[in-house]
N, C-alpha and C positions, 0 to 999 in steps of 0.2 A: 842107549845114547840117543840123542837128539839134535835137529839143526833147529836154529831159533831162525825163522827171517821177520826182520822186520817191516812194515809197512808204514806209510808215509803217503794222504796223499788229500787234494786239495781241490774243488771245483766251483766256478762260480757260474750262475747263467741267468735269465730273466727271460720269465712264464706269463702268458697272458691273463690267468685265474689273478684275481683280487686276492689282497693278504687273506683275509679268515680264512677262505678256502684251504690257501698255501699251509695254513699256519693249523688248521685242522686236523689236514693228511696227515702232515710230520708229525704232528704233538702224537696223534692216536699210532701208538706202534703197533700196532697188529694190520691196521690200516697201511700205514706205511710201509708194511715190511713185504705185506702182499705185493707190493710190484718189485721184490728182489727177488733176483732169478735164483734157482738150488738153495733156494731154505724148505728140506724136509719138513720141519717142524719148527714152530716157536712157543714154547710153552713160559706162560705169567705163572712168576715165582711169587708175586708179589709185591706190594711196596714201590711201583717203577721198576721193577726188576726182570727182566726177561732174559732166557735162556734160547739162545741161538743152536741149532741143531743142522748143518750144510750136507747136503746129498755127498755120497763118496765122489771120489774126485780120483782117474786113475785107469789101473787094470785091478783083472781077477787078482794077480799075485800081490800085486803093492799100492794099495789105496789111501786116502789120506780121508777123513773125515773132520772138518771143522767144528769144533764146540765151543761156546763163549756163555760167559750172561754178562749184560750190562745193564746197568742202573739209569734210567730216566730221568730228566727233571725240564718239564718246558713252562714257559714265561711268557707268556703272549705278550707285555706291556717290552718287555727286551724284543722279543719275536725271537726267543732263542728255544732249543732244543738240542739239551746236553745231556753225551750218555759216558759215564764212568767204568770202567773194567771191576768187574766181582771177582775178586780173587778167591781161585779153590775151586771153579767150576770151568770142565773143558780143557782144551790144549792151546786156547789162546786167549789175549786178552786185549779188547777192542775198547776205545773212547772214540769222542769225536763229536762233533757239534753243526748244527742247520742253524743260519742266523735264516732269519726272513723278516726284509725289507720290502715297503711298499716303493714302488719307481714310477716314473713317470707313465710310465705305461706298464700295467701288471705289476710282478711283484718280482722281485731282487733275492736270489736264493744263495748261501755261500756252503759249500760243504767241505768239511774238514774229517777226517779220519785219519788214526794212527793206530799201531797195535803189532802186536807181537803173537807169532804162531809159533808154536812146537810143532814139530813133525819129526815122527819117532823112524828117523834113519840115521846111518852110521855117518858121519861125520866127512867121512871123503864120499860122500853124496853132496856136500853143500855146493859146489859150486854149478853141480847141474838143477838142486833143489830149489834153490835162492830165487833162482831168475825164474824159471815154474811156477811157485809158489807166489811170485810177485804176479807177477802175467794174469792168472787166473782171478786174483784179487781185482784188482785193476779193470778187466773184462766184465767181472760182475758188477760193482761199481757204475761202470760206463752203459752198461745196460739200465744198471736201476733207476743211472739219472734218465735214460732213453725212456722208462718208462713212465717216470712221473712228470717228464714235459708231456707227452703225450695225455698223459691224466689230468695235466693242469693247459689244455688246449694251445699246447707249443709252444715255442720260443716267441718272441717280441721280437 
């Protein structure tokens, strides 16, 4: 048995780096993915295609490890960078997209992510799982953007 939580979630902010920069970091995932916190491993499947591997998350007895791949596709002339869920690898399945806009000062970044995790506990575990599982999401997330202002020389 399994609890499925869903994730949901949205951010915008504006970086003092010029578009290319901005638009370079994100397009290059391996580049990109370095300033996210508890990624063990990310291995190129190919194609746009990369496979997400997350440190365990947890104790000794009951750990959760995050697996995904998501599929690529960036547009410098949109300034976008969109990634689709590959179904059949992992225990969840992640999309979500980076617009990158140039702004009056620096560059204009918008993030969206959504996606669905399995996490192999019994079902009257959901209601202390859900909120866990979100939390920890959300924390990584918030770091990663912490990290790429920092990479792209702060906020404006």
């Amino acid at each position: 048995m399994a609890v499925s939580v869903d994730i949901d979630l949205g951010y915008e902010f504006t970086v003092k780096a010029p578009f290319d920069e901005v638009f370079d970091v994100l397009s290059d995932v391996p580049t990109s993915v370095s300033h996210f916190p508890k990624v063990e491993q990310l291995v190129d499947m190919g194609k746009g295609i990369y496979r997400w591997e997350m440190e365990k998350v947890g104790t000794a007895q009951v750990n959760i490890q995050t697996v995904y791949a998501s599929q690529y596709v960036a547009d410098r002339k949109k300034g976008s960078v969109v990634w689709t869920p590959v179904k059949g690898v992992g225990n969840a399945q992640v999309g979500g997209s980076w617009s990158i806009a140039k702004a009056k000062k620096g560059t204009a970044i918008t993030l969206k992510t959504q996606g669905t995790v399995e996490v192999p506990l019994p079902g009257l575990m959901k209601m202390v799982v859900v909120p866990v599982v979100k939390n920890e999401f959300e924390s990584l997330v918030e770091k990663y953007i912490d990290n790429l202002i920092k990479r792209f020389g702060g906020e404006v």
